[in-house]
C-alpha positions as CSV (number, residue, x, y, z in Angstrom):
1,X,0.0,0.0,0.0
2,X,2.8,2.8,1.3
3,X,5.0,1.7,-1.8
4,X,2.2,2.5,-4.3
5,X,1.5,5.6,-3.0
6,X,5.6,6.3,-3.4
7,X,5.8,5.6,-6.7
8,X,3.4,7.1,-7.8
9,X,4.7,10.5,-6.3
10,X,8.0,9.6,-7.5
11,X,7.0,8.8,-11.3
12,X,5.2,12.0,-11.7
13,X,8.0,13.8,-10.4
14,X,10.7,11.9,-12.9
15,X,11.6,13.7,-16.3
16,X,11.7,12.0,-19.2
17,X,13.8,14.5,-21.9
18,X,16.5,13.0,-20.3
19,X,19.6,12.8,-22.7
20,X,21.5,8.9,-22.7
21,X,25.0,9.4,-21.6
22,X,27.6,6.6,-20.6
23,X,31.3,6.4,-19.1
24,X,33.5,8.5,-20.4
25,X,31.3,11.3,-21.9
26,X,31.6,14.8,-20.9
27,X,29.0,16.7,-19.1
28,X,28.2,20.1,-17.7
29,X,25.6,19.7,-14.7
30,X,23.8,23.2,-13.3
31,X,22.8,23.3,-9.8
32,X,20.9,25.8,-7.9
33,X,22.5,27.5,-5.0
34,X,20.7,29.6,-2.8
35,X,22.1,32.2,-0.7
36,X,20.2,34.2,1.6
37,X,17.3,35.8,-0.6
38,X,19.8,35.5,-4.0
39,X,19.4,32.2,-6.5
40,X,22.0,31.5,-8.5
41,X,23.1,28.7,-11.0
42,X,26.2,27.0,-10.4
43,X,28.0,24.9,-13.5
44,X,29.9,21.9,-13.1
45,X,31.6,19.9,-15.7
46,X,33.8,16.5,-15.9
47,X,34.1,13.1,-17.4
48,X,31.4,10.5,-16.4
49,X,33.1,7.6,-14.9
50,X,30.6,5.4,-13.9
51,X,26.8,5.5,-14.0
52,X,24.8,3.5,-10.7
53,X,21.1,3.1,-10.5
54,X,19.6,2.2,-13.8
């Protein structure tokens, strides 16, 4: 019962324009840092070296 009601929260909540990447490509993630009342995007980029998960 409790797991149902998780995934379905967590599969509306999952994107799915996702681009495929694998091991040794090159990626630039953004993340969104927040610092007192100012929101900012911070880039970060580097080789995947493993992918975990899925």
């Amino acid at each position: 019962m409790n797991s149902n009601i998780v995934n379905e929260v967590t599969a509306s909540q999952l994107k799915s324009d996702i681009i495929d990447f694998s091991s040794g490509d090159t990626v630039k993630v953004f993340v969104r840092i927040i610092e007192n009342k100012k929101e900012r995007l911070q880039a970060f980029e580097g080789v995947v070296m493993q992918r975990r998960g899925s």
